[in-house]
Structures are given as C-alpha cells and as structure tokens.
KEKE-3310 file (N, C-alpha, C; in steps of 0.2 Angstrom, whole numbers, plus 5000, padded with zeros to 4 digits):
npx = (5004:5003:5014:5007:5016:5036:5046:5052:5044:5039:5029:5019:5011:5005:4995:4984:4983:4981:4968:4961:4960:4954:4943:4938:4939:4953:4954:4943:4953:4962:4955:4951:4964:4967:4958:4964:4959:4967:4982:4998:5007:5023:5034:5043:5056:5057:5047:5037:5022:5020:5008:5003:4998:4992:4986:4975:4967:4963:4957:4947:4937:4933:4925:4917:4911:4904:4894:4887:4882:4887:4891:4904:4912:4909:4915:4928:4930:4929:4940:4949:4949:4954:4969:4986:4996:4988:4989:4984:4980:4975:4965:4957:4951:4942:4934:4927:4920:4914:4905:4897:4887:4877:4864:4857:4860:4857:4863:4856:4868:4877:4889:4901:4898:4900:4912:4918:4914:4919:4931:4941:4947:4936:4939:4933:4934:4937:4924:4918:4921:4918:4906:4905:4907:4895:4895:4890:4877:4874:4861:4855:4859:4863:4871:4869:4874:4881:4882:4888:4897:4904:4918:4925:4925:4930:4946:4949:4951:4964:4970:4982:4973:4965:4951:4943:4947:4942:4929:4927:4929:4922:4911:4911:4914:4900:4892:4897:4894:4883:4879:4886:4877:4865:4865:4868:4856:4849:4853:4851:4837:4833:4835:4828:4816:4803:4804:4798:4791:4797:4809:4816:4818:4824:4835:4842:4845:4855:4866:4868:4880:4889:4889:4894:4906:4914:4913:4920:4932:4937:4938:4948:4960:4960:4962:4975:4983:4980:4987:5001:5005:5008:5021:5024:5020)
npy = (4994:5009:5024:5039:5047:5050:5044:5056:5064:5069:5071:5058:5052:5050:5059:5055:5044:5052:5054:5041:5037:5050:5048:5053:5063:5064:5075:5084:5085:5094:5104:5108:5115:5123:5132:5136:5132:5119:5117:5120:5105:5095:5095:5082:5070:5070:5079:5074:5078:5078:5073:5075:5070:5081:5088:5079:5079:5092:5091:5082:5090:5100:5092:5087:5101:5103:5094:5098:5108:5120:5134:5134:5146:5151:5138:5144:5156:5152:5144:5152:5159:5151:5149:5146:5137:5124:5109:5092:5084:5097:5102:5089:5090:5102:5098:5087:5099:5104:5089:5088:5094:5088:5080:5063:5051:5038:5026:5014:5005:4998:4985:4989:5001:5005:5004:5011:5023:5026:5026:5019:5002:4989:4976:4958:4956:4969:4976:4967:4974:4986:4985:4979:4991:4999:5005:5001:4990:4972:4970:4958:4958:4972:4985:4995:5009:5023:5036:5048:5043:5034:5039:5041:5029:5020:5025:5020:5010:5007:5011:5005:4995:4984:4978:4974:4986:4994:4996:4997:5009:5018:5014:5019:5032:5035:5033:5041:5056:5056:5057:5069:5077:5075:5079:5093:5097:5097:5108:5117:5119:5122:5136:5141:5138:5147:5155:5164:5154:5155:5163:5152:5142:5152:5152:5139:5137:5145:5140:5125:5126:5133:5125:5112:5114:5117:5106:5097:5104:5103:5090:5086:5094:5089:5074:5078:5078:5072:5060:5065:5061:5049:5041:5044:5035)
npz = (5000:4995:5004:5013:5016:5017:5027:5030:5032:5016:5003:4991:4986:4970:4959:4955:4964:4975:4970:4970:4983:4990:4984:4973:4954:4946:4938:4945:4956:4949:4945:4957:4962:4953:4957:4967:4979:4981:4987:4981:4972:4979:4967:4960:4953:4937:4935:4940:4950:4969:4982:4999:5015:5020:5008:5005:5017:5016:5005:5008:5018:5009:5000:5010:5013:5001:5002:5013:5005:5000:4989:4978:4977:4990:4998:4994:5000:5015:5016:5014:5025:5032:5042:5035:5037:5042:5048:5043:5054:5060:5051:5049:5062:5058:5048:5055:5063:5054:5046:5058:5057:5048:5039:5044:5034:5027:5013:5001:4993:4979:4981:4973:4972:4985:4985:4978:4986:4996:4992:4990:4986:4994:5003:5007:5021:5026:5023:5033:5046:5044:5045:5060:5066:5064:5052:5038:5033:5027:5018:5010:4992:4992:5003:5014:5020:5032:5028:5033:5043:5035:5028:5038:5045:5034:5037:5051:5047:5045:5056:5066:5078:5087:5083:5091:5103:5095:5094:5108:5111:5104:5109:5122:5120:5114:5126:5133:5129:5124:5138:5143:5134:5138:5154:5149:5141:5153:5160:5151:5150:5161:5163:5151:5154:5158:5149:5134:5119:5107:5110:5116:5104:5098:5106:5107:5093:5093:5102:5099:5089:5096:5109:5103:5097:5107:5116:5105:5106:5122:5123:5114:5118:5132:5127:5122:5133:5141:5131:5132:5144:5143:5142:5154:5162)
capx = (5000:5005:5010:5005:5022:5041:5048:5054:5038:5037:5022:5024:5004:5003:4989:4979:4983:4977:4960:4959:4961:4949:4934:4936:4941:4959:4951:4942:4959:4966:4951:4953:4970:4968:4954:4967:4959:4973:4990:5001:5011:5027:5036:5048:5059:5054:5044:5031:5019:5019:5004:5004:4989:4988:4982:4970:4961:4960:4951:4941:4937:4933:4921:4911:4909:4900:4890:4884:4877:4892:4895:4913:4914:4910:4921:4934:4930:4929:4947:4955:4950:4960:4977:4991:5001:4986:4990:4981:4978:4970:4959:4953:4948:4939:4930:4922:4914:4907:4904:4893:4879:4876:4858:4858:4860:4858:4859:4858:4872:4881:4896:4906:4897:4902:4921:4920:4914:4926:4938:4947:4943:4937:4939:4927:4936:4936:4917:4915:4925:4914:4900:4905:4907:4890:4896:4889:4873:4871:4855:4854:4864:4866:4873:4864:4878:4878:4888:4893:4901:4910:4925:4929:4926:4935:4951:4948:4952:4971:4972:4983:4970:4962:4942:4940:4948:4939:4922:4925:4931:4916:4907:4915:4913:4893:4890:4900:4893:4875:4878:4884:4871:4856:4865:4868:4850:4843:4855:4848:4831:4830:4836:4824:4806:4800:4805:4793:4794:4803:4816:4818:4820:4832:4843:4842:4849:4863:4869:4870:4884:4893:4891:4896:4913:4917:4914:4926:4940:4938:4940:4954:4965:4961:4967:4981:4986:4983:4993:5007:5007:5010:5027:5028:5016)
capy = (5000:5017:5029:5047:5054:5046:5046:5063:5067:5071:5069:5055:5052:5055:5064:5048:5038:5055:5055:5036:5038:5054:5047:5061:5059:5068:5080:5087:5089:5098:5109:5114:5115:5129:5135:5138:5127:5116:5120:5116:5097:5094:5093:5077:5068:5068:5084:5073:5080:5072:5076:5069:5070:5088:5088:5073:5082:5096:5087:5077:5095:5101:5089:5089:5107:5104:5090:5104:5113:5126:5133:5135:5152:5151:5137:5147:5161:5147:5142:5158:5161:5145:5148:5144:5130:5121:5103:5086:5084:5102:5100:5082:5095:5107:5092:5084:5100:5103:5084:5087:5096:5085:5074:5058:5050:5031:5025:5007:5005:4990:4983:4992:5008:5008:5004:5019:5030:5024:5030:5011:4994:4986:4967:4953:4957:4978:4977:4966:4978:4991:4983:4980:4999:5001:5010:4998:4985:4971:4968:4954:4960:4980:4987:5002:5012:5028:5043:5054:5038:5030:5042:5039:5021:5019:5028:5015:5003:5007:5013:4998:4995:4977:4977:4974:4992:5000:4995:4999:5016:5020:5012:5025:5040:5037:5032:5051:5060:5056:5058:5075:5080:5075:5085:5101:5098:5099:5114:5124:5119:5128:5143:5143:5135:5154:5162:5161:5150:5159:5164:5144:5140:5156:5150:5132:5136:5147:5134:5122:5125:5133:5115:5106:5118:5116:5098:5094:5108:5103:5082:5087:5095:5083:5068:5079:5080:5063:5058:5068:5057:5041:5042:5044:5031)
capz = (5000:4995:5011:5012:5017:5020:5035:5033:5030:5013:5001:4990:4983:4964:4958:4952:4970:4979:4967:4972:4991:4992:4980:4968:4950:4944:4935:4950:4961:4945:4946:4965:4960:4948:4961:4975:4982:4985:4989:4975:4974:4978:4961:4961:4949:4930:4935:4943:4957:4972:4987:5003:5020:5021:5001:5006:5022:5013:5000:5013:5020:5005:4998:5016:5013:4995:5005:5016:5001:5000:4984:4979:4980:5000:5001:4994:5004:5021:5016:5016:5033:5039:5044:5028:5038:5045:5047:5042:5061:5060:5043:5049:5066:5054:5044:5060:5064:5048:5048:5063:5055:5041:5043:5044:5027:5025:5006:5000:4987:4976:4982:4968:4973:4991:4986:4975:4991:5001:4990:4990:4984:5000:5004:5012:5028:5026:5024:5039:5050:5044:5049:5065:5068:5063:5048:5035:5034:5023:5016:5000:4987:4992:5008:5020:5023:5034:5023:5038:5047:5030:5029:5047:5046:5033:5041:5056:5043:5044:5061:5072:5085:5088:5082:5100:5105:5090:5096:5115:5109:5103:5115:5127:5114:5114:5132:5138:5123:5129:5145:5141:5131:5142:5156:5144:5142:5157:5163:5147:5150:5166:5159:5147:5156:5161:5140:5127:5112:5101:5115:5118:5099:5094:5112:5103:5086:5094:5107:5097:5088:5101:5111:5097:5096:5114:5117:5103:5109:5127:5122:5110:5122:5135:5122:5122:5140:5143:5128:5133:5152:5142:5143:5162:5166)
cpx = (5004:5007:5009:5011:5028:5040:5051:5048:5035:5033:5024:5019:5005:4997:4982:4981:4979:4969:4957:4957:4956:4942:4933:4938:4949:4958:4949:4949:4964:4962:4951:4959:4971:4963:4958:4964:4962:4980:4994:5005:5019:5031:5043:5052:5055:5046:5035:5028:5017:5013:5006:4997:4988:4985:4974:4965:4959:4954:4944:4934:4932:4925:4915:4907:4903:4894:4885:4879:4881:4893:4903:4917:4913:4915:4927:4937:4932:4938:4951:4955:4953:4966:4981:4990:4994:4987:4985:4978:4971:4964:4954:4948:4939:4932:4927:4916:4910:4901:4896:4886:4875:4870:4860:4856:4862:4855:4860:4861:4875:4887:4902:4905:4899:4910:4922:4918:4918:4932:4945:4942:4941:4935:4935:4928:4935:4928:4913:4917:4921:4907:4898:4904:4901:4890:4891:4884:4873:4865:4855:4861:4864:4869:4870:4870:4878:4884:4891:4896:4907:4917:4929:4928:4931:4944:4955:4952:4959:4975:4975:4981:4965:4954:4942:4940:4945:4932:4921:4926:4926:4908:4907:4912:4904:4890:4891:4895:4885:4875:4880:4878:4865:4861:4865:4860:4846:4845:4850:4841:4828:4831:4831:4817:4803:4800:4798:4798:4800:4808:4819:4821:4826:4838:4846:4847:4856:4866:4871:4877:4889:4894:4897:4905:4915:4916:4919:4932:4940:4941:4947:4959:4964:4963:4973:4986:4985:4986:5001:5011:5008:5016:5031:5023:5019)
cpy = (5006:5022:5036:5051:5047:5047:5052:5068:5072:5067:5064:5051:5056:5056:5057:5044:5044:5056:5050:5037:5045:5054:5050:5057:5065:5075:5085:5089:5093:5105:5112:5117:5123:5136:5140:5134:5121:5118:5116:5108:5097:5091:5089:5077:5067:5075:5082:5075:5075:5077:5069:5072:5078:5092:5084:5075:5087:5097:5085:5084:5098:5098:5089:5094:5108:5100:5094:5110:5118:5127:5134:5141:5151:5146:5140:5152:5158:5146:5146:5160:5158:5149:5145:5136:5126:5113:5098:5086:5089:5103:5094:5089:5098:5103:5091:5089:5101:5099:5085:5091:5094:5080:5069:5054:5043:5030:5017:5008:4998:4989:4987:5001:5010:5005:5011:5025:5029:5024:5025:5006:4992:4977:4964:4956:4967:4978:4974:4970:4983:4990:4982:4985:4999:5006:5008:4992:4980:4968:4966:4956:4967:4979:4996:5004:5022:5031:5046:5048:5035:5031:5039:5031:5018:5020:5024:5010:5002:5009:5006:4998:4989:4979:4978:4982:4997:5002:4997:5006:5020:5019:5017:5031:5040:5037:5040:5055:5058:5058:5067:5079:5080:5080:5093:5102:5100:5105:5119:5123:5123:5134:5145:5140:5140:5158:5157:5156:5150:5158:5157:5142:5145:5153:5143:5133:5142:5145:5129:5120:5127:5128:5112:5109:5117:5109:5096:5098:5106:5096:5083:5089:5092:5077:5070:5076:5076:5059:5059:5065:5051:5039:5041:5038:5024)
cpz = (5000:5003:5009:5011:5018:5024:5035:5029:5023:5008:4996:4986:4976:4965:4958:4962:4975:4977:4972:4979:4994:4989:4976:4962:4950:4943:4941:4956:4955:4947:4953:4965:4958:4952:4966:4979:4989:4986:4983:4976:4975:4970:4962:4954:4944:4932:4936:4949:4962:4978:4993:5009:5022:5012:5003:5010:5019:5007:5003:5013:5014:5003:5005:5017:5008:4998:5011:5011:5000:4993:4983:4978:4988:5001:5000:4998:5011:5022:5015:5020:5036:5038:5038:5030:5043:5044:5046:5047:5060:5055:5047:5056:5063:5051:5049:5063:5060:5047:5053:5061:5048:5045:5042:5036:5026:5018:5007:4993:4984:4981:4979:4971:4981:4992:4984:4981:4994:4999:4987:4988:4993:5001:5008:5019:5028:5027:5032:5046:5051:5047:5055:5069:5068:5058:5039:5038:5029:5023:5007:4998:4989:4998:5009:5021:5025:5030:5027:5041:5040:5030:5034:5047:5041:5036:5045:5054:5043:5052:5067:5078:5084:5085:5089:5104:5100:5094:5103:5115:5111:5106:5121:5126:5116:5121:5136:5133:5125:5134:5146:5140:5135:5148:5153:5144:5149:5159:5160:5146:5156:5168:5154:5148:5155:5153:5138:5122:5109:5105:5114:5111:5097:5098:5108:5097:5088:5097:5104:5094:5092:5106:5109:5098:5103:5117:5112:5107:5114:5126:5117:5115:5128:5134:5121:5128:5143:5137:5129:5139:5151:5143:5151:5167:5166)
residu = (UNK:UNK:UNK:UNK:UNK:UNK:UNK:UNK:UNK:UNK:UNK:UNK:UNK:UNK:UNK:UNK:UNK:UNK:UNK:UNK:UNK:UNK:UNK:UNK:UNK:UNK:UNK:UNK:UNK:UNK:UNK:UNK:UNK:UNK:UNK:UNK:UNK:UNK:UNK:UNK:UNK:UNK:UNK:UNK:UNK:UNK:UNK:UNK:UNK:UNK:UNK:UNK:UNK:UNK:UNK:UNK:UNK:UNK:UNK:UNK:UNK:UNK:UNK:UNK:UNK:UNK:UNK:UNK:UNK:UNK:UNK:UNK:UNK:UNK:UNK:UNK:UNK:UNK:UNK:UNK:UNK:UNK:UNK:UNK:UNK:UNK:UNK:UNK:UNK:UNK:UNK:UNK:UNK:UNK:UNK:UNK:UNK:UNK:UNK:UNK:UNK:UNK:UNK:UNK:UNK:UNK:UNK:UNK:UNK:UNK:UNK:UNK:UNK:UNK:UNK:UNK:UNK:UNK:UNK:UNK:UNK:UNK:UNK:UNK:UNK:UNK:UNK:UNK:UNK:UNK:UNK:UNK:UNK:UNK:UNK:UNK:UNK:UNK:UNK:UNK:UNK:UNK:UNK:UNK:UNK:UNK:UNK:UNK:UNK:UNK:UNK:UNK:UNK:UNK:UNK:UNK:UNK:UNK:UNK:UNK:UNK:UNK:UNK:UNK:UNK:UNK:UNK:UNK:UNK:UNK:UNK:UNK:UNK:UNK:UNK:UNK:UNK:UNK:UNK:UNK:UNK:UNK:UNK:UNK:UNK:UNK:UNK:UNK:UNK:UNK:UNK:UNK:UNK:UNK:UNK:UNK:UNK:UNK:UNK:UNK:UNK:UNK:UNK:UNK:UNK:UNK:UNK:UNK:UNK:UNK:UNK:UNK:UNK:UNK:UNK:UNK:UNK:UNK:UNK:UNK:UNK:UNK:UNK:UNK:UNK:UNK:UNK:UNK:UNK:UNK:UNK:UNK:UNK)
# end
C-alpha cells in the first residue's frame, strides 16, 4: 500500500493515488488546483507532482463542505479564513465539525458503489469491519451504509488498533457523549422553562453550535494531556 508521506515526512501520493484515496476523480483535484483550492504538489523527479495527508484532508474538508450545500465560492471564501500552515491533524479537526451538521443519510448502494465512496477497493474482511462499527449494513445483494460515518470508518480501517479496541472506543465515545448532552440539556432547560417560544428555539439554534465547538475543543485537548502522560506512566 501506498503511504501518504516518507519518513521525513514528505508527500509521496501521485495525483491519480490522491484522486483514488479521496473518491474524487483527477480532474476534480486539478480543478481545486487551479481554484486555489489546493496548495500546490510537491514537484519530484521527471517533474512529477507528488501530494501527501495535508492535500487529502483538505480534499476530505473540502468535499464535506460541498455536502453541506456550499458553493465554491464560499468554500473558497471558508478556506482563506484558515490559517496557511494548518496541518492534516487540524483539517481532519475542521471536517468533523462541519461533519457534525450534516443529517443523517443512509443510502443502500452496490458493492462496487460503496468501494467507490470509500475511496478504495474494499475486501470481504474491510466490509466486515465496517459493519462491526456500525458503519455499513448488509442487506441481499446492496449494503445500507451511513455517509457521515463511512470516511471515518474507513480511516479505522488502517488505524493499528484490535476490532476489540475499535468498538469499546466507541462504546465510550457514545455512552459520555450522551451523558453529556442529556445534562447540557437539562442545565439549558431551566434557563429557558419561564422564556417564550421563540426565545427557547432562537437560544436552541445558537447553542447548538457553540456546544458542538466546545465539546470537541475541550475532548481534543484533553486527548492531548493525557497523551502527553503516556510516557511517564
């Protein structure tokens, strides 16, 4: 398998291996290309371009944005507000919260057509994997697969962590993440029992994101600060 980057972290993904790997076609990474879009490729030997995982999240990124309904004037406008040098790390960041206002969207697709969203061929065992997550259904001959989970599920797929540790992850993730949210609720429910209607719906629709925005920033530097104590443990 292809990797994203050497070991001295340079890009290393032709144009056609970054199409394959982000679901797109070539065509379409030329055109963000010329959009500004992308940042330009690393030019190698034989004056081949090479991309590596800060092309690919920004593609992700990107493509999540259109899934949102954005056209490509806003995203463009979206992505001159980032920062230059944001990393892969930071993009994937960006994607998730996008990501999180997207409905729920389960299609039922062929086999071939849920290799093509997934960006990769995927094998007997890849698709059982995913199914385990709960990212993918099979039914007969198609597959129910949810679109906001596939990206991330695929990703999974390469992440060296047992199926066993995938699943309790996530087990974790939904069990807090509820528990959350049902206190967040009740707090802001009696802040809000005594308003009107309206008051109660406008407080809703501007909370929400700021939630959303502070539950991941608070668990991200948290995952920091207890990664950073592995070492000494």
């Amino acid at each position: 398998m292809t990797t994203d980057t050497t070991d001295a972290g340079e890009p290393t993904l032709t144009i056609d291996e970054l199409a394959a790997r982000a679901g797109v076609t070539v065509r379409t990474v030329r055109f963000y290309g010329t959009k500004g879009l992308l940042p330009p490729p690393v030019i190698g030997p034989r004056r081949v371009g090479h991309y590596g995982r800060d092309h690919l999240a920004r593609l992700a990124l990107i493509e999540e944005l259109q899934q949102q309904g954005m056209t490509l004037a806003a995203i463009e406008r979206y992505l001159q507000q980032l920062p230059p040098d944001l990393s892969a790390h930071d993009l994937a960041i960006h994607r998730a919260v996008v990501a999180s206002w997207a409905p729920e969207a389960v299609e039922a697709v062929s086999r071939a057509e849920l290799s093509r969203r997934a960006g990769r061929e995927l094998g007997d065992g890849d698709v059982a994997r995913l199914a385990a997550m709960g990212v993918v259904r099979a039914d007969g001959g198609s597959y129910h697969v949810d679109l906001g989970l596939l990206r991330l599920g695929v990703q999974l797929l390469d992440v060296p962590l047992s199926q066993e540790a995938i699943l309790a992850s996530r087990n974790v993730l939904i069990e807090h993440s509820r528990a959350a949210a049902h206190a967040l609720a009740e707090l802001f429910r009696g802040e809000v029992a005594e308003r009107d209607a309206r008051d109660v719906k406008s407080l809703s629709a501007h909370m929400h994101p700021l939630v959303v925005q502070a539950l991941l920033t608070t668990f991200q530097r948290s995952l920091k600060e207890e990664l950073r104590e592995w070492p000494t443990r």
